[in-house]
N, CA, C, O and CB atoms as a CASP TS submission, in Angstrom:
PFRMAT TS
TARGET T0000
AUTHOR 0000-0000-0000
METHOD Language model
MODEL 1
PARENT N/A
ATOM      1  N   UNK     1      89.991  70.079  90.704  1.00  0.00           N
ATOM      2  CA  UNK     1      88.926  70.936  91.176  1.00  0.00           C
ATOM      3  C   UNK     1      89.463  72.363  91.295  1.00  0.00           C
ATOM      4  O   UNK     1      90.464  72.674  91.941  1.00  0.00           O
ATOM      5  CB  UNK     1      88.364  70.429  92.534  1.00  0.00           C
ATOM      6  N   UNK     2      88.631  73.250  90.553  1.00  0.00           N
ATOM      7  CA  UNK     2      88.739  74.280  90.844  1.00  0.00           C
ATOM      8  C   UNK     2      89.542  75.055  92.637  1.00  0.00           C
ATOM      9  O   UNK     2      89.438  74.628  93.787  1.00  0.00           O
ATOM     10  CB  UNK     2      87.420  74.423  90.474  1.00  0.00           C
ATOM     11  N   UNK     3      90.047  75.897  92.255  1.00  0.00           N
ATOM     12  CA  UNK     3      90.311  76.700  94.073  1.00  0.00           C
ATOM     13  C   UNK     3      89.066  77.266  94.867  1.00  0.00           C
ATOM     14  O   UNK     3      88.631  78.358  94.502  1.00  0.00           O
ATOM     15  CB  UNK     3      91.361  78.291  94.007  1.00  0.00           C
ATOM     16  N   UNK     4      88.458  76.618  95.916  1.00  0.00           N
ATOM     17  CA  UNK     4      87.905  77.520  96.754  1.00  0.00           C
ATOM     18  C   UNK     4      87.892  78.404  97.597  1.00  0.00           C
ATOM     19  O   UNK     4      88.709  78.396  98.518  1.00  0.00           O
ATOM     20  CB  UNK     4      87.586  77.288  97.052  1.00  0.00           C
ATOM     21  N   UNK     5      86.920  79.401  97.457  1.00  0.00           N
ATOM     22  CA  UNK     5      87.476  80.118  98.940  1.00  0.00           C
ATOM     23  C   UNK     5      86.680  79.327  99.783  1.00  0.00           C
ATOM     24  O   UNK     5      85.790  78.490  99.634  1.00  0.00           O
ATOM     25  CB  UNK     5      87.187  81.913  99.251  1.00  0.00           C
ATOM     26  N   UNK     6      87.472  80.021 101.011  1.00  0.00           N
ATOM     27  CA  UNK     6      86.943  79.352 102.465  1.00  0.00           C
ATOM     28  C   UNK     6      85.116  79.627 102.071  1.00  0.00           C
ATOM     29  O   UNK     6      84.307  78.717 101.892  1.00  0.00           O
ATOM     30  CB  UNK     6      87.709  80.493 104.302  1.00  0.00           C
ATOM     31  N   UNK     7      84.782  81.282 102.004  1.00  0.00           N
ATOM     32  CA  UNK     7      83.067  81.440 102.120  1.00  0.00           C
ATOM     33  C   UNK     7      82.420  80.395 100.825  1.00  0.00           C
ATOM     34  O   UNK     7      81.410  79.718 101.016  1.00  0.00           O
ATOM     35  CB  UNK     7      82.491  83.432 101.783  1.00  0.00           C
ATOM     36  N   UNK     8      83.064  80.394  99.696  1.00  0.00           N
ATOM     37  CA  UNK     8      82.336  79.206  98.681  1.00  0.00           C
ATOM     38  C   UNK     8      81.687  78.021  99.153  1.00  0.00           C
ATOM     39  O   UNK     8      80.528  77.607  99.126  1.00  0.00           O
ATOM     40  CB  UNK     8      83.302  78.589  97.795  1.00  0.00           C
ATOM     41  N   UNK     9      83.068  77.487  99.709  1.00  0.00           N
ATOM     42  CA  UNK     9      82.975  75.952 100.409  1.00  0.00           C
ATOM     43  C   UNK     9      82.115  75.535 100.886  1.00  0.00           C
ATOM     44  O   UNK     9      81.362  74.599 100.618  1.00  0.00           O
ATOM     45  CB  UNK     9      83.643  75.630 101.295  1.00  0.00           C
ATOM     46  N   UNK    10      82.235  76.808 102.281  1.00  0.00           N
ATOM     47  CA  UNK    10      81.234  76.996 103.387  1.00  0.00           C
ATOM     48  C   UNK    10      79.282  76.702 102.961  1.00  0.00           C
ATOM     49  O   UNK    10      78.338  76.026 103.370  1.00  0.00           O
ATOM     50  CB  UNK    10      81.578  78.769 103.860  1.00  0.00           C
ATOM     51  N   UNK    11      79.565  77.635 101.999  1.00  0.00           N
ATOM     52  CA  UNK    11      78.016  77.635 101.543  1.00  0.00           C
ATOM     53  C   UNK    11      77.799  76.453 100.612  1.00  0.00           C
ATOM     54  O   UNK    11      76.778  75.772 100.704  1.00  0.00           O
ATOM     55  CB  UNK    11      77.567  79.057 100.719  1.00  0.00           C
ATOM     56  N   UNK    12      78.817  76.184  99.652  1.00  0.00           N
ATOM     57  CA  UNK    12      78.747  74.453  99.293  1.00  0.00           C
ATOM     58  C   UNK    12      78.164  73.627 100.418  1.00  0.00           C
ATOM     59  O   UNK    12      77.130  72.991 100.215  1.00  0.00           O
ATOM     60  CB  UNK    12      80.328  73.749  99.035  1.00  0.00           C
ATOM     61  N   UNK    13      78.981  73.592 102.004  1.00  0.00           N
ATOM     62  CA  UNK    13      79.061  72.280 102.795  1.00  0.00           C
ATOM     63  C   UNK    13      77.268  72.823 103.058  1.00  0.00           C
ATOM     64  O   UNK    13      76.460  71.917 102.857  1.00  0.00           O
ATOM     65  CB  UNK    13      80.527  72.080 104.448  1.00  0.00           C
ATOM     66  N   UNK    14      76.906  73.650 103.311  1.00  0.00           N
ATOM     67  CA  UNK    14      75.627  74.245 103.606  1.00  0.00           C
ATOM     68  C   UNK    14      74.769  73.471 103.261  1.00  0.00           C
ATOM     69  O   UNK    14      74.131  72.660 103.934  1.00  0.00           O
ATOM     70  CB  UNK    14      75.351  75.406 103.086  1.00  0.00           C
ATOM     71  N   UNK    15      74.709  73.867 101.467  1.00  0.00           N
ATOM     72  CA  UNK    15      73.568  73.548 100.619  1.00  0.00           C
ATOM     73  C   UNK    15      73.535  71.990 100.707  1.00  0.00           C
ATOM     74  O   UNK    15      72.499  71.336 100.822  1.00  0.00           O
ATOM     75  CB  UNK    15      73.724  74.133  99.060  1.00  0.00           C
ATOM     76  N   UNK    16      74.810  71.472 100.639  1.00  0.00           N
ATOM     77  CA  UNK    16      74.993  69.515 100.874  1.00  0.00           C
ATOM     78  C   UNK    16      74.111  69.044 101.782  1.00  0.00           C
ATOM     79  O   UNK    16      73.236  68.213 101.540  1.00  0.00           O
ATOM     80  CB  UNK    16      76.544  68.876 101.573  1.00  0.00           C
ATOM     81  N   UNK    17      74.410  69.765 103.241  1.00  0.00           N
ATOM     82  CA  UNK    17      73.723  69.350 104.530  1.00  0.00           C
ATOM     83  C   UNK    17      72.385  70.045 104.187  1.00  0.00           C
ATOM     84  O   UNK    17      71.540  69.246 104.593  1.00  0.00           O
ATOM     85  CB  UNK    17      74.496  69.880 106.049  1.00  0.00           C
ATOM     86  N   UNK    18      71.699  71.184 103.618  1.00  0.00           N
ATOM     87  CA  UNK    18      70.463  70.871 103.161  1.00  0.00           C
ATOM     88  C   UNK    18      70.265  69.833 102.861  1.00  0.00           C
ATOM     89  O   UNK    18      69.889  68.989 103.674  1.00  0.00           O
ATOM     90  CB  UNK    18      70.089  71.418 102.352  1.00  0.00           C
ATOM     91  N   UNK    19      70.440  69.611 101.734  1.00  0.00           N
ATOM     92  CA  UNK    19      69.917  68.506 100.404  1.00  0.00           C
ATOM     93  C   UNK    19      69.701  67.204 101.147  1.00  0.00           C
ATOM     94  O   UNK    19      68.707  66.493 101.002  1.00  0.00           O
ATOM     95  CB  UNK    19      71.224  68.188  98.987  1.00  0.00           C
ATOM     96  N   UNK    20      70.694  66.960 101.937  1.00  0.00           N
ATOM     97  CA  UNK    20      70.189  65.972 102.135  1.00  0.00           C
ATOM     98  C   UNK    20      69.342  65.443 103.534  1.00  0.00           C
ATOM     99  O   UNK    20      69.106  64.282 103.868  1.00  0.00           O
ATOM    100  CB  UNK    20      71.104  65.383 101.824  1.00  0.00           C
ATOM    101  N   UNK    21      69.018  66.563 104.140  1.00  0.00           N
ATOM    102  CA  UNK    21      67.865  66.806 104.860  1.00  0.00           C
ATOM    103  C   UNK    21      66.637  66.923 104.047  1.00  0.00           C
ATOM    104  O   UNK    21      65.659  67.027 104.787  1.00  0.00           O
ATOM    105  CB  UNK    21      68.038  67.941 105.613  1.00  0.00           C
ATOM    106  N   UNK    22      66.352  66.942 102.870  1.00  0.00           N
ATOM    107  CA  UNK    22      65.395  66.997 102.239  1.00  0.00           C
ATOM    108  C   UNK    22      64.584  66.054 102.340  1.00  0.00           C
ATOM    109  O   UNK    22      65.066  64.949 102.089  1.00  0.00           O
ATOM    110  CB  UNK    22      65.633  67.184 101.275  1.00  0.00           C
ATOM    111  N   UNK    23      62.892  66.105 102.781  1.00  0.00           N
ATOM    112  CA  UNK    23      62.421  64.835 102.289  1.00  0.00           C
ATOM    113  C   UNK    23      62.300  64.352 101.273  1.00  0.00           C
ATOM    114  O   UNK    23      61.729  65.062 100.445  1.00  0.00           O
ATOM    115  CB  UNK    23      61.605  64.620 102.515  1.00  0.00           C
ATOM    116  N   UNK    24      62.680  63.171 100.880  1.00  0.00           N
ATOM    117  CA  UNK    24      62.207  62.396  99.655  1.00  0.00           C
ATOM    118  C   UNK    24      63.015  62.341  99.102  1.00  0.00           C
ATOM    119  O   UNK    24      62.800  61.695  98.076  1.00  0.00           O
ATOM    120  CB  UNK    24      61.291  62.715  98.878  1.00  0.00           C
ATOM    121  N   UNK    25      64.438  62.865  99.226  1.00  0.00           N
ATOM    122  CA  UNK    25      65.659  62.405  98.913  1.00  0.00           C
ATOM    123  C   UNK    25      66.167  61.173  98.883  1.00  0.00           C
ATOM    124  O   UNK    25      66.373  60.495  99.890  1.00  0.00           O
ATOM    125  CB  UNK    25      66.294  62.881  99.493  1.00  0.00           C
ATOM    126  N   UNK    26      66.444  60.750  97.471  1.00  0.00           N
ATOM    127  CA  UNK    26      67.213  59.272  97.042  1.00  0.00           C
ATOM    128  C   UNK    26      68.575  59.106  97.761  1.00  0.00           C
ATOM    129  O   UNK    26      69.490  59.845  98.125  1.00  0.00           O
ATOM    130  CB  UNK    26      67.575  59.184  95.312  1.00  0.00           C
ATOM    131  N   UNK    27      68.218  57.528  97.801  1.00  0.00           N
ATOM    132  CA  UNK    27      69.230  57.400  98.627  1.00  0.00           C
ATOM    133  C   UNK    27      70.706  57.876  97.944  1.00  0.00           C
ATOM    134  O   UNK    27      71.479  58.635  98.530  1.00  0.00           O
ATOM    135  CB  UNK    27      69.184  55.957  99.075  1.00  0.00           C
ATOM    136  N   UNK    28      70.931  57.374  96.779  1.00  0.00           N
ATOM    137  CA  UNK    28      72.041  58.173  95.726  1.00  0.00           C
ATOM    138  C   UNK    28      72.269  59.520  95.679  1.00  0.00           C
ATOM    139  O   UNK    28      73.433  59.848  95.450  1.00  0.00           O
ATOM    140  CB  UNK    28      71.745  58.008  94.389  1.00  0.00           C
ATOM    141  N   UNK    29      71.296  60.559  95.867  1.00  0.00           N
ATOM    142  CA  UNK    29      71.153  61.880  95.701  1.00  0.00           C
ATOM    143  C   UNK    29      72.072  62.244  97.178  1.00  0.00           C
ATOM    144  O   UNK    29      72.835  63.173  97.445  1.00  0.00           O
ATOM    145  CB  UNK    29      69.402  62.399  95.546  1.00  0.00           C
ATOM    146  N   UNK    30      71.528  60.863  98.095  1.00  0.00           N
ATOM    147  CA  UNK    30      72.199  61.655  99.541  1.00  0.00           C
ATOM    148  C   UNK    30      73.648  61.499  99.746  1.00  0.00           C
ATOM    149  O   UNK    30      74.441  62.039 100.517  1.00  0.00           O
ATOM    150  CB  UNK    30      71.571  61.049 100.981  1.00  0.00           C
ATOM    151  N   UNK    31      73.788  60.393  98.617  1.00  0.00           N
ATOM    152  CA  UNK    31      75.316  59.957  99.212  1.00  0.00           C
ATOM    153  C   UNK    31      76.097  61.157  98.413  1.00  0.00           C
ATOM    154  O   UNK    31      76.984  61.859  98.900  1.00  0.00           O
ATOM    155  CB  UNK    31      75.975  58.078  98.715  1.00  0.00           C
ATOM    156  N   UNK    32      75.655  61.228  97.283  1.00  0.00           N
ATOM    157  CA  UNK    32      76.320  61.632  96.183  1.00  0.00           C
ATOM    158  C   UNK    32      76.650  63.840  96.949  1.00  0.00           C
ATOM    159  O   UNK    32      77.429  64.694  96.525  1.00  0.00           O
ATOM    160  CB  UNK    32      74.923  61.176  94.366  1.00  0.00           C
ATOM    161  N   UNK    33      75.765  63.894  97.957  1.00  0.00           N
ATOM    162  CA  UNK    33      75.335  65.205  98.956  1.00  0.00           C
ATOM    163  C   UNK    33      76.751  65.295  99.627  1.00  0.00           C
ATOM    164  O   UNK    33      77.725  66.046  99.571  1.00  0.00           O
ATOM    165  CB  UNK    33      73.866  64.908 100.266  1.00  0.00           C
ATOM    166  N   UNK    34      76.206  63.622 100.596  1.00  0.00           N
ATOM    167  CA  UNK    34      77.641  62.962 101.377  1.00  0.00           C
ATOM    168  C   UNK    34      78.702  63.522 100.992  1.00  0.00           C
ATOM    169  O   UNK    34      79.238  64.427 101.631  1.00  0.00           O
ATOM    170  CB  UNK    34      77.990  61.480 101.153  1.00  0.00           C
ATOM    171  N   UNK    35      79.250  62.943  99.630  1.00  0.00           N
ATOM    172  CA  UNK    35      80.392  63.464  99.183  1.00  0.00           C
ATOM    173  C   UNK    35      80.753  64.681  98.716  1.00  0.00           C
ATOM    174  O   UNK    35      81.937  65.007  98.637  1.00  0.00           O
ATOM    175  CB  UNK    35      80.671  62.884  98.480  1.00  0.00           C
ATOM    176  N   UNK    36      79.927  65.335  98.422  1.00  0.00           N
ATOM    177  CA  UNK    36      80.338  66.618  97.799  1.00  0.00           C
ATOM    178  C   UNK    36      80.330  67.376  99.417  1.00  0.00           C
ATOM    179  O   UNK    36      81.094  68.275  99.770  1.00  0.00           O
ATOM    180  CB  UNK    36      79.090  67.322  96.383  1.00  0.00           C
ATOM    181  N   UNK    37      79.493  66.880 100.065  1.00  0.00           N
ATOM    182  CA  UNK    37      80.111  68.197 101.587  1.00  0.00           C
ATOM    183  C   UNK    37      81.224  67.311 101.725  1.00  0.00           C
ATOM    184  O   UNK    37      81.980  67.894 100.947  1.00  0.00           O
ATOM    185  CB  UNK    37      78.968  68.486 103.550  1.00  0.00           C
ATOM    186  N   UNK    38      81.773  66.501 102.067  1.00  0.00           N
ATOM    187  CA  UNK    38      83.383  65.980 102.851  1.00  0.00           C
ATOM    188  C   UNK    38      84.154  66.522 101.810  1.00  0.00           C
ATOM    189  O   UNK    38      85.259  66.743 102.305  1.00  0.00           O
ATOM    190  CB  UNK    38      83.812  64.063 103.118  1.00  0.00           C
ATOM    191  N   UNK    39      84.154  66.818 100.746  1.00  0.00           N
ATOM    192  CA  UNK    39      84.604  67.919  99.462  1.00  0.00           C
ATOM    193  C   UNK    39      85.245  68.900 100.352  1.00  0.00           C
ATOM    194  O   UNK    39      86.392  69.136 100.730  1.00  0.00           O
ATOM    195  CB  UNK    39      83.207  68.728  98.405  1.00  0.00           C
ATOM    196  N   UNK    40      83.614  69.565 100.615  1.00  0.00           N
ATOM    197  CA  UNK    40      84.128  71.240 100.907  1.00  0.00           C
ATOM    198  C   UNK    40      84.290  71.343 102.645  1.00  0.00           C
ATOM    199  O   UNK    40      84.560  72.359 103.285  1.00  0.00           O
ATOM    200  CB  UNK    40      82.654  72.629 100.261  1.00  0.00           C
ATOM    201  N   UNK    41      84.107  70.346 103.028  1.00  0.00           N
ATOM    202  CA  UNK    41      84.550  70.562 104.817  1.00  0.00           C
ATOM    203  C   UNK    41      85.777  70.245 104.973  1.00  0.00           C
ATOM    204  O   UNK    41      86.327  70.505 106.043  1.00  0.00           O
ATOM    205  CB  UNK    41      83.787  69.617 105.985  1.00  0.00           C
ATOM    206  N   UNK    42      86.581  69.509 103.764  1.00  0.00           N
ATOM    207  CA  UNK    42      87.944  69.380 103.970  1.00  0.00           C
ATOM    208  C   UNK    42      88.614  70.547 103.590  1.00  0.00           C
ATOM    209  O   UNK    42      89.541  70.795 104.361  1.00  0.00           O
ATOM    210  CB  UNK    42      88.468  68.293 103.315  1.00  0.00           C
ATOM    211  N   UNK    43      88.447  71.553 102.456  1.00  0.00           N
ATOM    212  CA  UNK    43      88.453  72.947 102.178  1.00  0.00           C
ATOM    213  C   UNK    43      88.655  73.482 103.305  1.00  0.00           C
ATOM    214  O   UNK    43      89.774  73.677 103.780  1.00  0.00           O
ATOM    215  CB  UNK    43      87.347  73.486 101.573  1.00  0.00           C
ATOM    216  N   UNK    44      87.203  73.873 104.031  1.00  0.00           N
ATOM    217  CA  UNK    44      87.175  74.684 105.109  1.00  0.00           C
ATOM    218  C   UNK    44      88.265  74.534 105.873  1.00  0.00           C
ATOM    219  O   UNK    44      89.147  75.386 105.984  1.00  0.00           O
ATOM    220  CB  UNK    44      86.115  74.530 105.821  1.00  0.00           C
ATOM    221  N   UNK    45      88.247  73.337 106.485  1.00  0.00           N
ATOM    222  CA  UNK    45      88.955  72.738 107.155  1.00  0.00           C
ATOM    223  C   UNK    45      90.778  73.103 107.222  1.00  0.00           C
ATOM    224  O   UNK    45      91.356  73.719 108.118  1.00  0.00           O
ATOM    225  CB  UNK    45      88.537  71.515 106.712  1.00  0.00           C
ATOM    226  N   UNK    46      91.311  72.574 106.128  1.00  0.00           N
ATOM    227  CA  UNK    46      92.001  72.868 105.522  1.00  0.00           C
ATOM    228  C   UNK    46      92.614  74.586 105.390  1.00  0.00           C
ATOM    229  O   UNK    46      93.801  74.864 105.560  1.00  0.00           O
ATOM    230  CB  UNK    46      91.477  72.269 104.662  1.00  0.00           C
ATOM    231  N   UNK    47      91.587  75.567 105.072  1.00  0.00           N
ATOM    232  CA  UNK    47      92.066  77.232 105.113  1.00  0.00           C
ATOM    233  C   UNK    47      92.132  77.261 106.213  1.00  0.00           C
ATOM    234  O   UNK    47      93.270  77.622 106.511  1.00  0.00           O
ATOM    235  CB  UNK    47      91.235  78.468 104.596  1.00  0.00           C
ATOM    236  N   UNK    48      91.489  77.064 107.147  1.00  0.00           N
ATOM    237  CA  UNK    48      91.087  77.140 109.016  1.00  0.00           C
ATOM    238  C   UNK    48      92.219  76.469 109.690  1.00  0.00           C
ATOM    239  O   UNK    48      92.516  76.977 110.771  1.00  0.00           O
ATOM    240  CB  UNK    48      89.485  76.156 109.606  1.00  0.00           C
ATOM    241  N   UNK    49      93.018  75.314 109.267  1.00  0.00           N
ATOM    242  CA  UNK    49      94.324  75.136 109.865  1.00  0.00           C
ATOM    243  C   UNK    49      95.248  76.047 109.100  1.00  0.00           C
ATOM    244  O   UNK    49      96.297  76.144 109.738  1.00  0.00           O
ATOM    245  CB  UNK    49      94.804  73.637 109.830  1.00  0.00           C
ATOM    246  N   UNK    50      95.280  76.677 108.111  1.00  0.00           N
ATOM    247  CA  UNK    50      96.325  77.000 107.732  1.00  0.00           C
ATOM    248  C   UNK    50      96.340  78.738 108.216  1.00  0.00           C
ATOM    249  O   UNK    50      97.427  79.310 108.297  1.00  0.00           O
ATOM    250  CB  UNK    50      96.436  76.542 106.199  1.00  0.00           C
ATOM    251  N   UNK    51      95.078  79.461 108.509  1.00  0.00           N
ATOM    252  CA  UNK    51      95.196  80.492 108.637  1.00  0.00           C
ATOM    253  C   UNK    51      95.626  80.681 110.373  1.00  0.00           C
ATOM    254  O   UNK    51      95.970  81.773 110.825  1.00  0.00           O
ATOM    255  CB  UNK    51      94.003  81.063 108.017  1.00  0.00           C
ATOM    256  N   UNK    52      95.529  79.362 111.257  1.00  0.00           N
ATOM    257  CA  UNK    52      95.645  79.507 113.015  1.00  0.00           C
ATOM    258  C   UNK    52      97.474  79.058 112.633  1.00  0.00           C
ATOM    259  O   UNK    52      98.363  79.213 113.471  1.00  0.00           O
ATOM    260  CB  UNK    52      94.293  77.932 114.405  1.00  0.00           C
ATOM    261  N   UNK    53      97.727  78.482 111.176  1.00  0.00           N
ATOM    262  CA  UNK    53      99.337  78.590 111.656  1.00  0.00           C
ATOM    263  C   UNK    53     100.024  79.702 111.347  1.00  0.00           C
ATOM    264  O   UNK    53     101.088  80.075 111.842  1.00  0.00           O
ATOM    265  CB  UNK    53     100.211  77.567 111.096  1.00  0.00           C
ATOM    266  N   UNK    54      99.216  80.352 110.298  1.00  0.00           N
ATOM    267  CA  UNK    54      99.816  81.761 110.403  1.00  0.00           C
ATOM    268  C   UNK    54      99.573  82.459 111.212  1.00  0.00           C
ATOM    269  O   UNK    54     100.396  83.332 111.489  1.00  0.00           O
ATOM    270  CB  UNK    54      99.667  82.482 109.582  1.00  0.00           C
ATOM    271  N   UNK    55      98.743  82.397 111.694  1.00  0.00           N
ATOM    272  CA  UNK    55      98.455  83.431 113.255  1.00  0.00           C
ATOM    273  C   UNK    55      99.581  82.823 114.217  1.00  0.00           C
ATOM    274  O   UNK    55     100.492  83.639 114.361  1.00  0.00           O
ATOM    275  CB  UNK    55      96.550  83.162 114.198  1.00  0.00           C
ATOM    276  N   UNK    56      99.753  81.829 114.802  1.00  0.00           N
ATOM    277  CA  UNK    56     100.769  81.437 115.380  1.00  0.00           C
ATOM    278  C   UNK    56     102.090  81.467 115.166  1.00  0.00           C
ATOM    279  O   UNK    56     103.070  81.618 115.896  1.00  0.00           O
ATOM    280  CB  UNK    56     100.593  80.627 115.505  1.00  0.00           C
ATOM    281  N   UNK    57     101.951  81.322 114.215  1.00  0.00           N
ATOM    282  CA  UNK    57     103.705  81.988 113.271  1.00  0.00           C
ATOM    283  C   UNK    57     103.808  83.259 113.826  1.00  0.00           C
ATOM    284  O   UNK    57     104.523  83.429 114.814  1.00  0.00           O
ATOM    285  CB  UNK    57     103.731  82.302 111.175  1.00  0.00           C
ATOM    286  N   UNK    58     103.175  84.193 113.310  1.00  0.00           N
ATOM    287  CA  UNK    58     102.948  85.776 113.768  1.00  0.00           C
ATOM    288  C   UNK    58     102.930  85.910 115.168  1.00  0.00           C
ATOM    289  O   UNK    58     103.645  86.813 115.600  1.00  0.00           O
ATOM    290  CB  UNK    58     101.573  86.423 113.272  1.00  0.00           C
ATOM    291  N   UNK    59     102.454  85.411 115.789  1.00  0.00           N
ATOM    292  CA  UNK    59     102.702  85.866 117.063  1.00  0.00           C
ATOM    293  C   UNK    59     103.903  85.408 117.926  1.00  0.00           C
ATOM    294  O   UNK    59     104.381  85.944 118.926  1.00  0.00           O
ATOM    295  CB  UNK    59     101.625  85.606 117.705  1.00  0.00           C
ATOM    296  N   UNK    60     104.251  84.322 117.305  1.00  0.00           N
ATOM    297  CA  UNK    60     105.375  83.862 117.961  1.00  0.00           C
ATOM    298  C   UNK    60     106.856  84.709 117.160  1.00  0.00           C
ATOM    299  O   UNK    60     107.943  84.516 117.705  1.00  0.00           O
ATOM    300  CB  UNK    60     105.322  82.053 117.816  1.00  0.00           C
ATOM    301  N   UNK    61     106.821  85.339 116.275  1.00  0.00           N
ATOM    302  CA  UNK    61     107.652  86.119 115.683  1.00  0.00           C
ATOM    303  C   UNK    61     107.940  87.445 116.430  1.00  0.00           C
ATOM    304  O   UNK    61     109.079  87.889 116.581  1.00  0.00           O
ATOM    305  CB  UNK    61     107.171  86.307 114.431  1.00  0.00           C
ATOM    306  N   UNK    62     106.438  88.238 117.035  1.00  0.00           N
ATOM    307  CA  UNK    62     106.371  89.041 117.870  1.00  0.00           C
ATOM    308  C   UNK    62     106.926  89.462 119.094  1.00  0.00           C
ATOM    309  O   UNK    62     106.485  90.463 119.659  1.00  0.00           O
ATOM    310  CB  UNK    62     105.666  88.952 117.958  1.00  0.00           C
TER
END
């Protein structure tokens, strides 16, 4: 998979948790939603621990 940025992801995990708030959404359409946000919330996720250990690095260097 391509590199995301953190804001990509973000608006990926977005549009997922739309979609599958949608009415009339298949049940396949939702899972298939399912997975593509745990995709990009592990992303997020993922830049968001790594940018509080550089902040913590940094300050503890200080």
């Amino acid at each position: 998979m391509d590199k995301f940025k953190f804001e990509e992801s973000l608006v990926k995990l977005q549009e997922a948790c739309e979609k599958m708030k949608s009415p009339g959404i298949s049940l396949e359409d939702a899972i298939s939603c399912y997975e593509e946000g745990k995709v990009h919330y592990k992303i997020c996720r993922d830049i968001l621990e790594n940018a509080t250990q550089t902040i913590e690095t940094f300050e503890e260097s200080e």
